[in-house]
FINUPA-655102 format. One record per residue (C-alpha): z, x, y; residue in three letters; residue number from 1. Coordinates in steps of 0.25 Angstrom, whole numbers, plus 5000, padded with zeros to 4 digits. Layout:
FINUPA-655102
    up  east  north   aa    i
     Z     X      Y  Ala  NUM
...
This chain:
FINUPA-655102
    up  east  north   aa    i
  5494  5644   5440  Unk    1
  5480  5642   5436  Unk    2
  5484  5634   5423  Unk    3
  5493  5625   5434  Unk    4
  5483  5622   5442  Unk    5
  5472  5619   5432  Unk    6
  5482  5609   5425  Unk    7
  5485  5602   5439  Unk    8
  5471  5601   5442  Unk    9
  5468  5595   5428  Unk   10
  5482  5585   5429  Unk   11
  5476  5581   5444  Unk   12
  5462  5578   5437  Unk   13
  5468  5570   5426  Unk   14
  5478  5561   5436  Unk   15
  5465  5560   5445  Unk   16
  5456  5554   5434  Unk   17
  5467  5545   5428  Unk   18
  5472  5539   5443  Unk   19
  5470  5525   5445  Unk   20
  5459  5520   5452  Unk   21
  5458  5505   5454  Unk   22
  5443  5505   5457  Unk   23
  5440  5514   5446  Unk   24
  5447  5508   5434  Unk   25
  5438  5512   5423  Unk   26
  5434  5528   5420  Unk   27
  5427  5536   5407  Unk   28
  5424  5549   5406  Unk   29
  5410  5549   5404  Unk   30
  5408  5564   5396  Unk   31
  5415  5570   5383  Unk   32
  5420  5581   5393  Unk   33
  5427  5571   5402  Unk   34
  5422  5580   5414  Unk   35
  5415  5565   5419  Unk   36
  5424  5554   5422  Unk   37
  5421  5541   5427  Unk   38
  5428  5531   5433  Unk   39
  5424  5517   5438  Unk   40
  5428  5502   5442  Unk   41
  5419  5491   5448  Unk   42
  5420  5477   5455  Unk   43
  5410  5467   5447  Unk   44
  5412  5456   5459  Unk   45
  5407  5467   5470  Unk   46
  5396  5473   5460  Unk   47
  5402  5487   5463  Unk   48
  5404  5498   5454  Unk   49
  5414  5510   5456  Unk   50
  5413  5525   5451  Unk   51
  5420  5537   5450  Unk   52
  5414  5550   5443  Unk   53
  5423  5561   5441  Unk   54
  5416  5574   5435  Unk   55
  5421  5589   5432  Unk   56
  5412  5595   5439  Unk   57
  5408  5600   5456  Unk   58
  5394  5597   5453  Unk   59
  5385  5586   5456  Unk   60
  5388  5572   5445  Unk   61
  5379  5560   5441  Unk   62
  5382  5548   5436  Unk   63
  5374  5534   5432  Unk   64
  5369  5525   5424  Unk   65
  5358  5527   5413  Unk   66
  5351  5516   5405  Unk   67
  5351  5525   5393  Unk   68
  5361  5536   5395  Unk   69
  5351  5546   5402  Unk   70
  5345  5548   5416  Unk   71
  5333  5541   5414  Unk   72
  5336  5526   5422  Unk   73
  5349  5531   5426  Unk   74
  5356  5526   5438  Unk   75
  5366  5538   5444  Unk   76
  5372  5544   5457  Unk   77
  5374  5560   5458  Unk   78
  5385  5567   5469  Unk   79
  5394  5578   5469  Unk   80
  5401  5587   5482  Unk   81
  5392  5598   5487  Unk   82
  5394  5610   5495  Unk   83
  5389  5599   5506  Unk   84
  5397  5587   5502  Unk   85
  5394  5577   5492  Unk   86
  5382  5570   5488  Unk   87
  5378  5557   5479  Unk   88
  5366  5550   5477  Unk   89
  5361  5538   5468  Unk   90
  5350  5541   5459  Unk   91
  5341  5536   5446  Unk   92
  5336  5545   5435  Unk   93
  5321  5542   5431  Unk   94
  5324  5554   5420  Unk   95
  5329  5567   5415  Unk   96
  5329  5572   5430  Unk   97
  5334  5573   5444  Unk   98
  5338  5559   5448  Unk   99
  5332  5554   5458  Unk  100
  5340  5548   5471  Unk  101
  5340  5532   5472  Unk  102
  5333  5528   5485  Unk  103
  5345  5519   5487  Unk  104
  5357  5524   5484  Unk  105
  5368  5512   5478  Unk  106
  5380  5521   5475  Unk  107
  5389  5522   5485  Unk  108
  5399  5535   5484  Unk  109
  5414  5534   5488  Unk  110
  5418  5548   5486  Unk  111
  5414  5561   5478  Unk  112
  5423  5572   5479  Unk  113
  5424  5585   5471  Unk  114
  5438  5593   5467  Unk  115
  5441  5603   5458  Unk  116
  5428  5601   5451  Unk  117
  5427  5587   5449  Unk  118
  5417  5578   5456  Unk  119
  5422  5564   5457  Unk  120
  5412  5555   5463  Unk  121
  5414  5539   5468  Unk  122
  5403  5529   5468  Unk  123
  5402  5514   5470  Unk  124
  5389  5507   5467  Unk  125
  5385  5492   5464  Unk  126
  5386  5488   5450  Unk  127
  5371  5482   5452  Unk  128
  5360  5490   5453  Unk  129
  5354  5492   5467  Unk  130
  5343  5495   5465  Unk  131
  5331  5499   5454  Unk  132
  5339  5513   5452  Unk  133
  5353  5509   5449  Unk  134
  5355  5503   5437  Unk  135
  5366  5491   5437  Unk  136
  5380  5492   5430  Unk  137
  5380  5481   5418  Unk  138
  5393  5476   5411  Unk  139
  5387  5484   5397  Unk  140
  5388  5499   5395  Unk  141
  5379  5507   5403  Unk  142
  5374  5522   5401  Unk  143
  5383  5531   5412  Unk  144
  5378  5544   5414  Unk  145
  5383  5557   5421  Unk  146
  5380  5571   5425  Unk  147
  5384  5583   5434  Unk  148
  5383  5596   5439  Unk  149
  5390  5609   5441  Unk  150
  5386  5610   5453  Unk  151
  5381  5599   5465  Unk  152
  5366  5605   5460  Unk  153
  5361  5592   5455  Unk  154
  5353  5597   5444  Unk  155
  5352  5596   5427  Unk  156
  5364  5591   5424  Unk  157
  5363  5599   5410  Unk  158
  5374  5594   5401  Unk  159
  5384  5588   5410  Unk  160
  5379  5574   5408  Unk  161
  5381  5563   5397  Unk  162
  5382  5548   5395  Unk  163
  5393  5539   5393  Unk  164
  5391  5522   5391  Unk  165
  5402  5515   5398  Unk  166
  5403  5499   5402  Unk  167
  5407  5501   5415  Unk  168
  5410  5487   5419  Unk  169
  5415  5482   5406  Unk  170
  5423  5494   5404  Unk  171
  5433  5493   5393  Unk  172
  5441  5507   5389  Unk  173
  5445  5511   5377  Unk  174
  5457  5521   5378  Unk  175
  5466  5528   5368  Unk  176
  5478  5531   5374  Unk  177
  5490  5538   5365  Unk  178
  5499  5529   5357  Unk  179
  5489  5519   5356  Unk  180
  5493  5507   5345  Unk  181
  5489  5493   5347  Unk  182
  5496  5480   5342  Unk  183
  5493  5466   5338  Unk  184
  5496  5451   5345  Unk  185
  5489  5441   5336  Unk  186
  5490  5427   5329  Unk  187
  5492  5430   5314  Unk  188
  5486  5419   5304  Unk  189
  5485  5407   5314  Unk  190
  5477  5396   5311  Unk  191
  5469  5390   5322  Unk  192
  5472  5376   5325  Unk  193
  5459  5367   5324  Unk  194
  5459  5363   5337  Unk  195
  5449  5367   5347  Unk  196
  5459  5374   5356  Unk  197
  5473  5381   5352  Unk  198
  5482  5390   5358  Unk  199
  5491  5397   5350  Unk  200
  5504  5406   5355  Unk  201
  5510  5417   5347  Unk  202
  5523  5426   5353  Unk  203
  5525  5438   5347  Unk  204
  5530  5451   5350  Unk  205
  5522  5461   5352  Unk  206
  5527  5476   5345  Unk  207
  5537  5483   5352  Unk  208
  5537  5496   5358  Unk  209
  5549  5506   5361  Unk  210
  5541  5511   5374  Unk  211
  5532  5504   5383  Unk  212
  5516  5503   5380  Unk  213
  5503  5498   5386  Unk  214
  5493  5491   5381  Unk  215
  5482  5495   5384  Unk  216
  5470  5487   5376  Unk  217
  5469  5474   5371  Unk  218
  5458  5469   5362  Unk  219
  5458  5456   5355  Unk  220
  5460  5450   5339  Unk  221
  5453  5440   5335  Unk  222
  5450  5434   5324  Unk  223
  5445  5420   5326  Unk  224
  5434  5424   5337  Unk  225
  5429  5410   5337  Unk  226
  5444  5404   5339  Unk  227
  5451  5413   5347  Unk  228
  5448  5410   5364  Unk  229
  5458  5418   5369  Unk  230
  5470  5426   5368  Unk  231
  5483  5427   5378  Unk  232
  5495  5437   5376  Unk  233
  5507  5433   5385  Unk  234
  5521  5442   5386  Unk  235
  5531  5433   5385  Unk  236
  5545  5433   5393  Unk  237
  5557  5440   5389  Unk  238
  5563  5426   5385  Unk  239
  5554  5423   5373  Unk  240
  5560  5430   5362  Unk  241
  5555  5423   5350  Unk  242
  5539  5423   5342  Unk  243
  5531  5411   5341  Unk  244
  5517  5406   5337  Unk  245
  5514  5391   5345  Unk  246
  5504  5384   5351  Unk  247
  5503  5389   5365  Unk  248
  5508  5382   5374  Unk  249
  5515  5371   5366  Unk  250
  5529  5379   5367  Unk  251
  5536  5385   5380  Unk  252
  5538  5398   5374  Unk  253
  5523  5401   5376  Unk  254
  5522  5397   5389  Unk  255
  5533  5407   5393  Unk  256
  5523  5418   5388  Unk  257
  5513  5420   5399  Unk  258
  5512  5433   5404  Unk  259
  5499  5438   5400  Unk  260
  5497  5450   5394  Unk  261
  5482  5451   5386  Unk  262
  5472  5440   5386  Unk  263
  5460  5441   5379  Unk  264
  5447  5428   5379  Unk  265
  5434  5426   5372  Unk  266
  5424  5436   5372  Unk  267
  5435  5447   5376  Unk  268
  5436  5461   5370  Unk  269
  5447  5471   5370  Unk  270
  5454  5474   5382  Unk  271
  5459  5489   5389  Unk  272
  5465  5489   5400  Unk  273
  5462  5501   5411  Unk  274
  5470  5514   5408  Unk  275
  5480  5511   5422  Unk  276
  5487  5500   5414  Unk  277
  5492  5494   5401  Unk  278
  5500  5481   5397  Unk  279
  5515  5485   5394  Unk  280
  5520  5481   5381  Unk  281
  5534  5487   5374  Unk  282
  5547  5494   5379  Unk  283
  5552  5485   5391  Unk  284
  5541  5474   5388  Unk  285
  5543  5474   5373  Unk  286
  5552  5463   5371  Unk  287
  5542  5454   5376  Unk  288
  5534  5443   5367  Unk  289
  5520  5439   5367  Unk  290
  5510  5427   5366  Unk  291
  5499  5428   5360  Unk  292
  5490  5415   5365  Unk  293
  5478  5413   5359  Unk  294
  5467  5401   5361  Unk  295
  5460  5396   5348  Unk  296
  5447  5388   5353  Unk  297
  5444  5382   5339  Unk  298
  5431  5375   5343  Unk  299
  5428  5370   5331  Unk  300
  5442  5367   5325  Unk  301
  5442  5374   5314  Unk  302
  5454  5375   5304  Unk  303
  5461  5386   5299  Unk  304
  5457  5396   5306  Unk  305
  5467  5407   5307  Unk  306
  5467  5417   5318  Unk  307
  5474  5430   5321  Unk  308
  5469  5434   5334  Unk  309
  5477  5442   5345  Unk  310
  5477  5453   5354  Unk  311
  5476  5469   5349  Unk  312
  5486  5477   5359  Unk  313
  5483  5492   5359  Unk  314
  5495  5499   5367  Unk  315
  5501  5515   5371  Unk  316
  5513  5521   5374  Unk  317
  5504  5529   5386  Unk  318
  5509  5519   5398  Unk  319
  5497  5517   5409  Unk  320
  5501  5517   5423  Unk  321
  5502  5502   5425  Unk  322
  5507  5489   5417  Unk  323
  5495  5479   5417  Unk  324
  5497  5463   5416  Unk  325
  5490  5451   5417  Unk  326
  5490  5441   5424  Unk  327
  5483  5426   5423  Unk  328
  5478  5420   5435  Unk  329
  5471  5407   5438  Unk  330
  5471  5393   5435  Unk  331
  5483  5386   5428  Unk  332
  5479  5382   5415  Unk  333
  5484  5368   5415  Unk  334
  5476  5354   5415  Unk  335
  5480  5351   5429  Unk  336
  5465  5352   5433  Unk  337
  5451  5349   5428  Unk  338
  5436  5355   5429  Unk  339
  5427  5342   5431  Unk  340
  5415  5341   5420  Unk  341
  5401  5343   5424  Unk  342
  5408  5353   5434  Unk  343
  5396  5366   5436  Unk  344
  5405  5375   5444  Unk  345
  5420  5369   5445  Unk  346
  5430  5379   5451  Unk  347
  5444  5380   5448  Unk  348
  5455  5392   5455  Unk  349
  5468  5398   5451  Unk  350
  5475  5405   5461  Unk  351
  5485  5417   5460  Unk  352
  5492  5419   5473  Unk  353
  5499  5433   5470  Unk  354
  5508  5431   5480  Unk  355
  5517  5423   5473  Unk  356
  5519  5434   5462  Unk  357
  5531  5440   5471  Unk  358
  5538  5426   5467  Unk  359
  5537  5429   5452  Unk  360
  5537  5444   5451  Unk  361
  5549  5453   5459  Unk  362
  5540  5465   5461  Unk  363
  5526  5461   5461  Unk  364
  5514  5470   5463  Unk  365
  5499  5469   5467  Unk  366
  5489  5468   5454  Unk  367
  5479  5478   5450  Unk  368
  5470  5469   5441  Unk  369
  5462  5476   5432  Unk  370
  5455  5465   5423  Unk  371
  5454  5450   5421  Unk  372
  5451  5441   5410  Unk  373
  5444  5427   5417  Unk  374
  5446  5414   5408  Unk  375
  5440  5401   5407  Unk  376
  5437  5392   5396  Unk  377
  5424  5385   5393  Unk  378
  5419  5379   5408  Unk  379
  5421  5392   5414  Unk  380
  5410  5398   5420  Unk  381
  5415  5408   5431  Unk  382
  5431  5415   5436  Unk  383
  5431  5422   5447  Unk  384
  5446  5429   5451  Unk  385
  5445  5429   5468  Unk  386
  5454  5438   5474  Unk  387
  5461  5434   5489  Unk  388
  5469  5441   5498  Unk  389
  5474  5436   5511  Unk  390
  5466  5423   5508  Unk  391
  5455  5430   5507  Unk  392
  5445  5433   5493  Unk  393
  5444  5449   5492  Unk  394
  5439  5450   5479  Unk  395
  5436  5443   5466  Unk  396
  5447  5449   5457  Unk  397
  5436  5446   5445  Unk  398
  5425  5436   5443  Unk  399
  5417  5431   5432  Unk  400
  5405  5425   5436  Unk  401
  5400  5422   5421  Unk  402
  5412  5419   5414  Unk  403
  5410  5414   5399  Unk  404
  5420  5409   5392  Unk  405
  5416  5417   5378  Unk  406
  5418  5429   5384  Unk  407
  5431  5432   5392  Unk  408
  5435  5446   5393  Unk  409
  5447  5454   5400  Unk  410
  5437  5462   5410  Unk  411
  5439  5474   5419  Unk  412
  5439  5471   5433  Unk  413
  5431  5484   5437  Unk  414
  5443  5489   5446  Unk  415
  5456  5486   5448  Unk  416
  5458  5476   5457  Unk  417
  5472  5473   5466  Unk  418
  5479  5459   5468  Unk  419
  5489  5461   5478  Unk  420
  5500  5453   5479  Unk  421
  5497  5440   5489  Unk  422
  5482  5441   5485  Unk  423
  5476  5429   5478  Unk  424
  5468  5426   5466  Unk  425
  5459  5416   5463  Unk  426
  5454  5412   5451  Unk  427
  5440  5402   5450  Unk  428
  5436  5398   5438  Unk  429
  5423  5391   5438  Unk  430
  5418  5380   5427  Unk  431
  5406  5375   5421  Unk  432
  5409  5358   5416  Unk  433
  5396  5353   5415  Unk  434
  5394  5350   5400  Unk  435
  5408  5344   5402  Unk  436
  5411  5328   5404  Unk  437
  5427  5329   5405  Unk  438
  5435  5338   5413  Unk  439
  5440  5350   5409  Unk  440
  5455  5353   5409  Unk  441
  5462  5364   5413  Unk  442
  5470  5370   5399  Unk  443
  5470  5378   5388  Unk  444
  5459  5371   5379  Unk  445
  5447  5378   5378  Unk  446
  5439  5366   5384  Unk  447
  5449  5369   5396  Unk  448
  5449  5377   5408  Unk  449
  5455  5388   5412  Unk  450
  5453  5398   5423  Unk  451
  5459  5411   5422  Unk  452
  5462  5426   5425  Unk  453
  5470  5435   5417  Unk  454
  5471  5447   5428  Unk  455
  5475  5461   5420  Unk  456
  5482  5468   5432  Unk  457
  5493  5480   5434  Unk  458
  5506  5483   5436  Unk  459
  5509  5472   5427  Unk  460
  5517  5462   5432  Unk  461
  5525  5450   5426  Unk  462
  5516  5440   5429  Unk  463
  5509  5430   5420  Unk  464
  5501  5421   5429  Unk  465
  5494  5417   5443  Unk  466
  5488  5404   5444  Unk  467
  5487  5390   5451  Unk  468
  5484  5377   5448  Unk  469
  5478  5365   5457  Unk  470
  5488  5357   5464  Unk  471
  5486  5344   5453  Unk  472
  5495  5336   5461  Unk  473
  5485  5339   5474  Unk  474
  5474  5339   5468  Unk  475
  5477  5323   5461  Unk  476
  5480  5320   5476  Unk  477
  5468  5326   5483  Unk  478
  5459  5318   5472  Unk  479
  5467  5305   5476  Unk  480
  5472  5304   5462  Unk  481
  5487  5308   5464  Unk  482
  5492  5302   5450  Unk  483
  5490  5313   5438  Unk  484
  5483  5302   5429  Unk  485
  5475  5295   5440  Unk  486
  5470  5309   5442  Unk  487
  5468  5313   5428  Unk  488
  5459  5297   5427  Unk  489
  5451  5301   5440  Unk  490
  5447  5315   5435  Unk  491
  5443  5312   5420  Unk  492
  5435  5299   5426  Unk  493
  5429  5307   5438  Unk  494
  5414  5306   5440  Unk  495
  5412  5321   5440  Unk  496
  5400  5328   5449  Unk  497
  5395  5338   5458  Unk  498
  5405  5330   5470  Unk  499
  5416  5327   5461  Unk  500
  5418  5341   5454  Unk  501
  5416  5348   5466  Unk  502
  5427  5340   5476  Unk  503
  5437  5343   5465  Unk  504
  5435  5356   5463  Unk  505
  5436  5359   5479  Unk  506
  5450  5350   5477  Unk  507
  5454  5360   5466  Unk  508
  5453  5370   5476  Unk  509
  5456  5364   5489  Unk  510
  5471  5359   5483  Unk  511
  5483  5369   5482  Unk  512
  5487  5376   5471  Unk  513
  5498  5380   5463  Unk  514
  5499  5395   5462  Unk  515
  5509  5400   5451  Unk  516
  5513  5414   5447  Unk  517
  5521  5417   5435  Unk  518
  5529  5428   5429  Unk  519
  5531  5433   5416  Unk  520
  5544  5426   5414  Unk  521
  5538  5413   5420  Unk  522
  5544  5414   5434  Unk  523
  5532  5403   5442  Unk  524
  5529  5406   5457  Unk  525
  5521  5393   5460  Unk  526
  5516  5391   5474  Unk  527
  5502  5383   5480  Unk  528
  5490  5390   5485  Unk  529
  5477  5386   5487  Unk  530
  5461  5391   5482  Unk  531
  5455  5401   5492  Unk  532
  5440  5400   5492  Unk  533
  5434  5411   5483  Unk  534
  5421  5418   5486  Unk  535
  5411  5427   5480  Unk  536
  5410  5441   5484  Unk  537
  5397  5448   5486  Unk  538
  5394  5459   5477  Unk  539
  5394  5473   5483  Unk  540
  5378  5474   5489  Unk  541
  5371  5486   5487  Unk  542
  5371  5498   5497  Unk  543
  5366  5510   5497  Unk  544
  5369  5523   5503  Unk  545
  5359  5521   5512  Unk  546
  5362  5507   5516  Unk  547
  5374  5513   5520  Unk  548
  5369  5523   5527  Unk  549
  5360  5516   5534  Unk  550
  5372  5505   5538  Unk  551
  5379  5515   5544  Unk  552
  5367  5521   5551  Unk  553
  5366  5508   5558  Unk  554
  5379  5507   5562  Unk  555
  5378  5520   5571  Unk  556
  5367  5515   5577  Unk  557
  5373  5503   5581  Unk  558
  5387  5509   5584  Unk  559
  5376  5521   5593  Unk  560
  5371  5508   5599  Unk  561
  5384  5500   5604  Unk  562
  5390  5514   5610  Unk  563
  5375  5515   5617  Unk  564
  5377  5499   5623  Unk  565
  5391  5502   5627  Unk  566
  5388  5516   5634  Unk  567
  5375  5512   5639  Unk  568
  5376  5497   5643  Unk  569
């Protein structure tokens, strides 16, 4: 009877420690041991940071930051339940002793319970330090440290400590499930065209598979590092059945492949998606073919270059708990629209309205979106994702504020965000003209715009893109200029400043849209809409404990105060 109950209690501690927690997407064991486990997410646009410590033990537990992996200069909190309840303080270390409680205390605790010996303790706090104690949580690794108790005597910790450096907003995990094996999808011995922009489409089948796999990392193959801009790997339908190697884009069988499965930019590293989720590949899904796309930016037209670039897919038979997808959102890449030159900060929006994906898909679901890849070309200077439901902003789903064109990555969202169906997405892309003297045309060149994001989401659905385009026909009759070619004369001859650019841009987004929403097997839902406004949200401010205290302390009073008028007056 005792056996049973130990192996109940060890099953129910495992399922607890592996159960999905949409804010707290990310988790290390920070000891050999694995007695201290740590789980965490955060949200970059509100500047807050999410913890949860989970240690064998029904003591007190620390935990922090160090600048050199010990106590001196380290930033921590210490709680734990006992015999009168649970405590937990913010503290800084000046040394190898006792540390001292902050005078203002910046962590804020959501729960700390104790069970069956082990302490698990929740804690928010601001990603930026608040003040000269804390320290602030950078995008590099920092120095975590930890300790505990066997009992809530908060004394020498002895050897129940140690160190672990963890990059806790770039988090990227490194798993070795069973069965792991990887394959490749790449360009064998193609010579790079000498021209200075060049899309080239391969389809090919990808290995079969008896059983159902996930993929569950994807890192890039490059060979030609100077050449290669970026690489697209599309499923194609059920009724392309036959390999080929084209230009994109110049025959229709490659336009019929558009359901993304892997992207991967410039700058960009390898790729792993979080332990809830994996791209399906094999059994039911392996008769499918692939495109490979990929866009050479050959600068300096140079000849003969041969290039066998592509994307490394490693896969197990161990099936995650979800399907993952992705889907592209934004604007059309088309040439129906143009960024002015001299433009400092000209705006363009795609819209996703998710309520039309009942149209194309017979049992749609809400999206958990878990990562985005941003993409822009050359004038691109900032993407921001908004995030509407009800007409109303709620969130921005992600944001770069400095985007940079040689650096464009698949990141992390910090948590995993829902899209329920009917909300809104809005994708602005803001672009830098100013050393330009022509317009810049929406398209595929690299001295073209684009404004995207590629949403890497669960359960997978079969969906390939979101997006909108301006109305061209409305927007040729709001500028007075219905004809297509008078229009084209008028924008390439336009005297373009401060007035000019700014009236179109707000005629860009005043104008209705035309939202489409396509499926895998190219069944289009095409509807209108029109651009909400987006704002900024506010970071999360600072507030201790004490503020909070204090907050509520007034509130009494003034509550105490109005029951005195109404009783007494």
């Amino acid at each position: 009877m005792v056996t049973i109950s130990l192996v109940l209690l060890l099953l129910s501690v495992q399922w607890s420690w592996a159960q999905e927690d949409p804010l707290l997407p990310f988790s290390e064991h920070l000891d050999p041991n694995q007695k201290v486990h740590l789980k965490w997410g955060f949200d970059e646009i509100q500047g807050t940071i999410l913890f949860e410590l989970m240690v064998r033990t029904s003591g007190w537990v620390g935990f922090g930051f160090s600048p050199k992996g010990g106590m001196t200069g380290a930033d921590m909190v210490i709680g734990g339940v006992g015999p009168k309840g649970s405590y937990f303080t913010d503290r800084h270390a000046g040394g190898n002793s006792m540390p001292v409680i902050d005078q203002k205390q910046n962590y804020k605790l959501r729960s700390l319970n104790e069970s069956d010996g082990i302490t698990v303790m929740k804690f928010q706090r601001s990603i930026e330090a608040c003040d000269e104690n804390d320290l602030t949580i950078t995008n590099v690794p920092m120095k975590l440290i930890y300790a505990y108790g066997q009992t809530d005597d908060i004394t020498y910790h002895s050897a129940q400590r140690g160190t672990k450096e963890v990059n806790l907003l770039k988090y990227m995990p490194r798993v070795n499930p069973p069965n792991s094996k990887y394959f490749d999808l790449t360009m064998i011995n193609f010579t790079v065209p000498a021209n200075q922009t060049h899309y080239h489409c391969k389809i090919m089948k990808a290995p079969t598979f008896d059983r159902k796999q996930h993929i569950y990392r994807i890192e890039p193959v490059i060979t030609n590092f100077d050449l290669v801009h970026h690489l697209l790997l599309y499923r194609c339908p059920l009724s392309v059945t036959e390999p080929l190697e084209v230009e994109c884009y110049k025959s229709l069988r490659t336009s019929l492949c558009m359901e993304t499965i892997a992207v991967w930019g410039v700058g960009g590293g390898a790729f792993e998606l979080p332990e809830v989720a994996g791209l399906p590949i094999g059994g039911n899904v392996g008769d499918f073919f692939y495109r490979l796309e990929v866009h050479y930016n050959n600068a300096n037209k140079s000849k003969g270059r041969v290039d066998n670039s592509g994307l490394r897919f490693y896969h197990t038979s161990e099936l995650r708990q979800h399907d993952a997808g992705v889907l592209g959102t934004g604007l059309v890449v088309a040439p129906g629209y143009a960024i002015p030159p001299k433009a400092k900060s000209f705006l363009t929006y795609g819209l996703c309205d998710t309520a039309e994906i009942p149209k194309v898909l017979e049992t749609p679901t809400d999206l958990q979106v878990f990562s985005v890849m941003l993409h822009t070309h050359l004038a691109g200077r900032k993407v921001r994702v908004g995030h509407f439901r009800g007409e109303k902003q709620i969130d921005f789903l992600a944001a770069d504020e400095n985007y940079d064109f040689e650096y464009q990555d698949v990141t992390n969202l910090g948590k995993t965000k829902t899209v329920k169906l009917g909300d809104k997405l809005l994708v602005e892309c803001t672009y830098n003209t100013e050393n330009r003297s022509t317009l810049t045309w929406g398209g595929l060149s690299t001295s073209d715009e684009m404004c995207l994001a590629f949403l890497f989401y669960y359960p997978a659905m079969n969906l390939s893109g979101c997006m909108s385009f301006p109305n061209t026909a409305t927007l040729r009759s709001e500028m007075g200029t219905p004809a297509l070619n008078t229009w084209l004369n008028m924008m390439s001859s336009k005297t373009w400043n401060d007035t000019s650019i700014n009236q179109y841009q707000q005629t860009l987004k005043r104008i209705d849209q035309l939202v489409v929403i396509a499926d895998s097997f190219k069944n289009i839902s095409r509807n209108t809409g029109l651009i909400p406004n987006i704002s900024v949200i506010p970071s999360a401010p600072c507030m201790s404990r004490c503020d909070t205290k204090n907050i509520a302390f007034l509130w009494l009073l003034l509550c105490l105060l109005v029951q005195f008028m109404q009783k007494y007056y």
